[in-house]
C-alpha positions as CSV (number, residue, x, y, z in Angstrom):
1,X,56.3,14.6,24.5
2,X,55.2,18.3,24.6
3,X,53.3,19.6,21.6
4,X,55.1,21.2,19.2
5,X,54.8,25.2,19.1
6,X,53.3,26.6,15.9
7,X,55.7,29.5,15.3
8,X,55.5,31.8,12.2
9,X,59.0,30.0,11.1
10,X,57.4,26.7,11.0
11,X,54.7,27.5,9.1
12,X,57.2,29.3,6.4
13,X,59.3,26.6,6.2
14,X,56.5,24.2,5.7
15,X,55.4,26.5,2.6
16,X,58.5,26.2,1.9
17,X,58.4,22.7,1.5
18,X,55.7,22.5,-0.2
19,X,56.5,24.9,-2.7
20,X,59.8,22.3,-3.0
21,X,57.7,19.2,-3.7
22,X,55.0,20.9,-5.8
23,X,57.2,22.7,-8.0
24,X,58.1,22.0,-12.0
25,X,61.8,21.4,-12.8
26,X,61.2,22.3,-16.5
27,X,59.4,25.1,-15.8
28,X,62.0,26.4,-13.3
29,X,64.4,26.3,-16.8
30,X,61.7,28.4,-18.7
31,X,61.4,30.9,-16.3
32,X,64.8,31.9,-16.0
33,X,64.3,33.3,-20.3
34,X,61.8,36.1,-18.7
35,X,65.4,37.7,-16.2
36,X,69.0,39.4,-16.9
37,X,69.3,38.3,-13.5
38,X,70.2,34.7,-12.5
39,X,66.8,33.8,-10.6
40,X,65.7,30.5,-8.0
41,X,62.5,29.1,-8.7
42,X,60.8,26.4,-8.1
43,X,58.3,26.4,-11.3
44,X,55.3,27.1,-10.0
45,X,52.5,28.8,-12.3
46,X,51.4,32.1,-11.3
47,X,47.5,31.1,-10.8
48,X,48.6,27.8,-9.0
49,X,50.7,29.4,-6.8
50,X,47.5,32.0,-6.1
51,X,45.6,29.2,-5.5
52,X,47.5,27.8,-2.7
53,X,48.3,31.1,-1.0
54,X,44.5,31.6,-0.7
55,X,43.8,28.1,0.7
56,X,47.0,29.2,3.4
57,X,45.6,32.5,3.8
58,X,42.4,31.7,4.8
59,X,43.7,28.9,7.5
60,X,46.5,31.0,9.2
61,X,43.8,34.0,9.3
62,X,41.2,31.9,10.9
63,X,43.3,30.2,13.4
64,X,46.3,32.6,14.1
65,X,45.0,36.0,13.3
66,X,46.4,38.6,10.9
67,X,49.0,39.5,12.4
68,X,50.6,36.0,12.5
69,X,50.0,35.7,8.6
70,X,52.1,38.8,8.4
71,X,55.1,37.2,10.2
72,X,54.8,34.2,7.9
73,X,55.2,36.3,4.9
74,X,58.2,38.6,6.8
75,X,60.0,34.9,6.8
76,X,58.7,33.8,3.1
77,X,60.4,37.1,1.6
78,X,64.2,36.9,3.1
79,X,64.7,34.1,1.1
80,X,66.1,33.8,-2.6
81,X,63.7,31.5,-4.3
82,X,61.2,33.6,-6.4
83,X,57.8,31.6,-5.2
84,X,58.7,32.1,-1.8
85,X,58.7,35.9,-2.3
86,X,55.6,35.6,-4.4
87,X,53.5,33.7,-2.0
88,X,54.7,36.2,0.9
89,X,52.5,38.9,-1.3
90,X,50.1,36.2,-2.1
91,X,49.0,35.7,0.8
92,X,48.9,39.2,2.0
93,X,47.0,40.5,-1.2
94,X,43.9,42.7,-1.2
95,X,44.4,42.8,2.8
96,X,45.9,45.8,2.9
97,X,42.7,47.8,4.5
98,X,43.7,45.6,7.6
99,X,47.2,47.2,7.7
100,X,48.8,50.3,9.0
101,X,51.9,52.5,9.1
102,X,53.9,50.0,10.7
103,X,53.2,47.0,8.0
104,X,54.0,49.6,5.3
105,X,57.2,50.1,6.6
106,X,58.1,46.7,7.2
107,X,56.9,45.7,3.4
108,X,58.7,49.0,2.4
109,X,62.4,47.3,4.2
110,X,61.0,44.5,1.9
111,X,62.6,46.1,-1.1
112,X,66.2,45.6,-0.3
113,X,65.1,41.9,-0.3
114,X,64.4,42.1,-4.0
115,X,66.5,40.2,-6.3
116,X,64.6,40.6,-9.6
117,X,61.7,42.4,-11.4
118,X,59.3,39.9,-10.3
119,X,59.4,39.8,-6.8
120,X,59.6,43.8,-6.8
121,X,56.8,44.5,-9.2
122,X,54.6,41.6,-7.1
123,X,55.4,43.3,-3.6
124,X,55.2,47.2,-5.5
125,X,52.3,46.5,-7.3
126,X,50.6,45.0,-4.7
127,X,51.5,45.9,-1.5
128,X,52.8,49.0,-1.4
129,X,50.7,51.0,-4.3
130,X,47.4,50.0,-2.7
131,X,48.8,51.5,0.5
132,X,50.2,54.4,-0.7
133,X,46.9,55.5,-2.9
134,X,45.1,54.7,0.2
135,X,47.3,57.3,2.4
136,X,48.7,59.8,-0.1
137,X,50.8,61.0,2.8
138,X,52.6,58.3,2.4
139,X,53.8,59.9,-1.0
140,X,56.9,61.3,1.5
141,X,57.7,57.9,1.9
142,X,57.8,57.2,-1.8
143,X,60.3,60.3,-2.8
144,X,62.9,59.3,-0.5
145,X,62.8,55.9,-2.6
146,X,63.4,57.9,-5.8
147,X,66.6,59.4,-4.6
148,X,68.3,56.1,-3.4
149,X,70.8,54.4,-5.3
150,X,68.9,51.1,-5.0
151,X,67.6,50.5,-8.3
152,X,64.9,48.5,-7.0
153,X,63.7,51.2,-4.5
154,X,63.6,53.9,-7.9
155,X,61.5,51.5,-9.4
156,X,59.1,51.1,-6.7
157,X,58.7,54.9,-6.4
158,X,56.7,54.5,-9.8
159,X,54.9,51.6,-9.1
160,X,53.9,52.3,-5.6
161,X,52.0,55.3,-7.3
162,X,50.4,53.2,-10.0
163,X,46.9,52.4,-8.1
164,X,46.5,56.1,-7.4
165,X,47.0,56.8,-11.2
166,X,43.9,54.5,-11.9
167,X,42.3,56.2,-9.5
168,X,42.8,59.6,-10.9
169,X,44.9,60.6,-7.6
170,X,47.9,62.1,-6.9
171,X,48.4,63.6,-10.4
172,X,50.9,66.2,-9.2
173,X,52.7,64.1,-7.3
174,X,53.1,61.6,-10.4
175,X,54.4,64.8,-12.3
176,X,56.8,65.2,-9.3
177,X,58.1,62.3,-9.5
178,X,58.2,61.7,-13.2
179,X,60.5,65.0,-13.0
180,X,62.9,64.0,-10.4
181,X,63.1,60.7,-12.1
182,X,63.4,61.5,-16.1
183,X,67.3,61.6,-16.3
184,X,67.7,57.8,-14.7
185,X,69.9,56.0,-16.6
186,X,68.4,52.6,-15.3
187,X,66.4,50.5,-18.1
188,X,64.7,49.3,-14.9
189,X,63.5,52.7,-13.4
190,X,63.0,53.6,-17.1
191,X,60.1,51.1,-18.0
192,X,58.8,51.6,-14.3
193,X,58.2,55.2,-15.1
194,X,57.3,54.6,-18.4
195,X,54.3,51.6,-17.1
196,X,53.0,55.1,-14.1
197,X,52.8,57.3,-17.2
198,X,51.0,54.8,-19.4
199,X,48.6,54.2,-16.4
200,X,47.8,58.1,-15.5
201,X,47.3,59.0,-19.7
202,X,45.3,56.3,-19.8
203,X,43.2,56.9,-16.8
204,X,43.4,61.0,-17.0
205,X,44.9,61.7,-20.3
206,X,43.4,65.7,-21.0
207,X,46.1,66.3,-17.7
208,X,48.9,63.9,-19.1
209,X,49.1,64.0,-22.7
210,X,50.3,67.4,-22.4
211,X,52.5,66.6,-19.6
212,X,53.9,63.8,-22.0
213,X,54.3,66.4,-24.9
214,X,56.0,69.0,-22.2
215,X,58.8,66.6,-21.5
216,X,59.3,64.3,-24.7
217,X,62.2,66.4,-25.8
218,X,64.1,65.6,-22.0
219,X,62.6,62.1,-21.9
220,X,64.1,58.5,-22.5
221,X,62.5,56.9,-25.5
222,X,61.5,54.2,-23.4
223,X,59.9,56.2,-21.3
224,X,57.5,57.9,-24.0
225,X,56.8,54.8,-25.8
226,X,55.6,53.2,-22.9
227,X,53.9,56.2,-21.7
228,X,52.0,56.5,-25.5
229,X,51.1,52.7,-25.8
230,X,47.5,53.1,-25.2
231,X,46.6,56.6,-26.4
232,X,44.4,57.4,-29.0
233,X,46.7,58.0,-32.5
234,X,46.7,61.8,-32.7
235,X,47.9,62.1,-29.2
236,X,50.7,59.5,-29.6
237,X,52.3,61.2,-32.7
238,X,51.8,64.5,-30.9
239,X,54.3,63.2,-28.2
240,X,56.6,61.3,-30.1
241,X,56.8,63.6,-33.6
């Protein structure tokens, strides 16, 4: 009998069946409280599920090459359960100096995938803002998100820009952005932009706090509040008065 081929799909859908068999009933109930959204999961814990995708990560890498781990976690995140996505980011986390133009647009496509705040802010936060800060060309990439009706992809447009923030990069184009984005109605897009602006005053706040004072009269409240949560007093009552 010939040996079997090791193809990405069969090592996905062996994670896959591990993340089955390892998973927590009960804490598959609790983690539905955290979503509006109705979301699959298998009840994994966060630094459990780390864990594992490090152990993966390390064995695919070392016998199948980078490339190969990338094609596992392509499979992992066109699925619906919520650890699957996860561990597709997992595994692919803090690698992203390996990666290029191409791997940013296929995690990019990744975000009409996302069926929840989770998997989005994982893959956003993760993924795409390291790679973004890392290429601020890529910021042409990141406006085209912004205008798309996918609420998802509006939301990504402020966390993709998140790492530059705490880097104290790409201050104008946060601004930019913060502008063309200030009138969304979305609660979603809302506390996204709200979490960039929190994350630029905190890491350059002589440039945003008057920024945040310029706009709070156009601004949602959410917005400003979570822009303002870790300023020092004086400057948040300057913005919200």
């Amino acid at each position: 009998m010939p040996a079997r081929t090791i193809t990405p799909d069969y090592i996905a859908d062996h994670i896959r069946r591990v993340l089955k068999d390892g998973g927590s009933a009960p804490h598959s109930e609790d983690v539905q409280h955290f979503f509006k959204e109705e979301v699959q999961s298998r009840g994994w814990y966060t630094a459990e599920l780390r864990k594992f995708a490090v152990r993966f990560r390390r064995s695919i890498v070392r016998e199948r090459g980078m490339d190969f781990l990338v094609q596992v976690a392509d499979q992992l995140f066109s699925g619906q359960i919520l650890e699957e996505k996860v561990m597709a980011v997992s595994l692919l986390e803090k690698q992203t100096k390996n990666f290029g133009d191409n791997e940013f647009q296929l995690f990019a496509s990744w975000l009409d995938r996302v069926t929840s705040w989770a998997d989005h802010d994982a893959l956003a936060h993760y993924l795409l803002a390291p790679m973004v800060a890392a290429d601020p060309a890529r910021c042409r990439e990141v406006f085209l998100w912004a205008k798309s009706p996918n609420r998802w992809r509006r939301r990504a447009a402020c966390v993709a820009l998140i790492r530059g923030a705490r880097e104290q990069q790409l201050f104008e184009q946060i601004v930019q952005l913060s502008n063309q984005l200030l009138h969304d109605e979305d609660d979603m897009v809302q506390k996204g932009l709200g979490w960039l602006l929190r994350e630029t005053a905190k890491a350059d706040p002589e440039r945003t706090v008057p920024y945040l004072t310029e706009i709070r009269m156009n601004a949602p409240r959410l917005v400003l509040r979570t822009a303002c949560e870790t300023l020092a007093a004086p400057a948040k009552e300057k913005v919200l008065m």
